[in-house]
Wavefront OBJ file of the C-alpha trace (Angstrom):
o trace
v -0.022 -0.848 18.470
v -1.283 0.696 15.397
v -1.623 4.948 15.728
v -1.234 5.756 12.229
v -1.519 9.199 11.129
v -4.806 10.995 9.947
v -6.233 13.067 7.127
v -10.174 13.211 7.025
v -11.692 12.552 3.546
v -15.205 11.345 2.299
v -16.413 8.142 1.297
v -14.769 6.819 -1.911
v -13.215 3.588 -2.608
v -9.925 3.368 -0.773
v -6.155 1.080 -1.294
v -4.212 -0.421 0.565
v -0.507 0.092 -0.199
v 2.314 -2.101 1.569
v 5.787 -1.324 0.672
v 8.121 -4.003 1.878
v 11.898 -2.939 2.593
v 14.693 -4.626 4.660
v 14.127 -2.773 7.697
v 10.471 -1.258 7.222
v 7.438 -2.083 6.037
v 5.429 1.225 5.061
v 1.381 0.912 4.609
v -0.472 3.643 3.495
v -4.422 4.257 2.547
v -5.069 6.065 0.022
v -8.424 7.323 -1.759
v -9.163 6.155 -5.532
v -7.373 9.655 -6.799
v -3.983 8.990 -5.087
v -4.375 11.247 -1.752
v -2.488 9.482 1.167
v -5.308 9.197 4.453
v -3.463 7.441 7.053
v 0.233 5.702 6.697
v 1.929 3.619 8.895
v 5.645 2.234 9.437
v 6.567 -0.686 11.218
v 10.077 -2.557 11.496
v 9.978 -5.610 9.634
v 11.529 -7.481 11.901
v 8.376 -7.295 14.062
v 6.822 -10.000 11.720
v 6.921 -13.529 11.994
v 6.310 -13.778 8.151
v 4.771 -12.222 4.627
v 1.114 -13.599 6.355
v 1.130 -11.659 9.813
v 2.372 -8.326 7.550
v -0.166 -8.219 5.188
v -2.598 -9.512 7.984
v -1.300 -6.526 9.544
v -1.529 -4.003 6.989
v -5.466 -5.492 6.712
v -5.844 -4.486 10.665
v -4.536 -1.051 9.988
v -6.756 -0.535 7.121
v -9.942 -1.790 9.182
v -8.934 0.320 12.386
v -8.246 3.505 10.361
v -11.537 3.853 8.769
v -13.854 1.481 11.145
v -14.369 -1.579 8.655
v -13.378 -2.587 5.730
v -16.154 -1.796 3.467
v -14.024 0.968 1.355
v -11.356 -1.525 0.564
v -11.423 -1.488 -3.245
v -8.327 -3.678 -3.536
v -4.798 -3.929 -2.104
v -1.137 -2.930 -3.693
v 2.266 -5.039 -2.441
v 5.497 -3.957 -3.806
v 8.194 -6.486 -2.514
v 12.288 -5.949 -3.305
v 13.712 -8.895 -5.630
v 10.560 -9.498 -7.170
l 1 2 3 4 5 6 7 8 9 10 11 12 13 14 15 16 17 18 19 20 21 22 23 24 25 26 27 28 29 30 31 32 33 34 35 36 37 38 39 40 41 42 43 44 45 46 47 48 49 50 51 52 53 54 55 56 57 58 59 60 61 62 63 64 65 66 67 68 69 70 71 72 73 74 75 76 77 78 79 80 81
């Protein structure tokens, strides 16, 4: 179940950030000039693959802020890449 944590903001573009570690996998939204809305950790052993967590972090975003209309693009930093 996705209850990430809140910080009110207007309407500008937002990101997507998913950090992907050996035992987490962080997500974060964040407005155009860096500030951090909502964030999100989740053990990575809860996904079945890199599909199902980035369809994941794609849920978050859309259930955060209503839609996805804001989504100006979407950052992935994975280790050993």
């Amino acid at each position: 179940m996705i209850e990430p944590s809140h910080t009110s903001a207007g309407s500008h573009e937002r990101y997507l950030g998913i950090d992907v570690g050996g035992t987490t996998i962080k997500y974060g939204l964040v407005t155009e000039d860096g500030k951090i809305l909502h964030q999100q950790s989740v053990a990575t052993e809860d996904f079945s693959g890199p599909k199902s967590a980035v369809q994941y972090g794609l849920e978050f975003a859309r259930l955060t802020e209503g839609n996805l209309n804001h989504l100006a693009g979407v950052g992935l930093a994975v280790p050993g890449v």
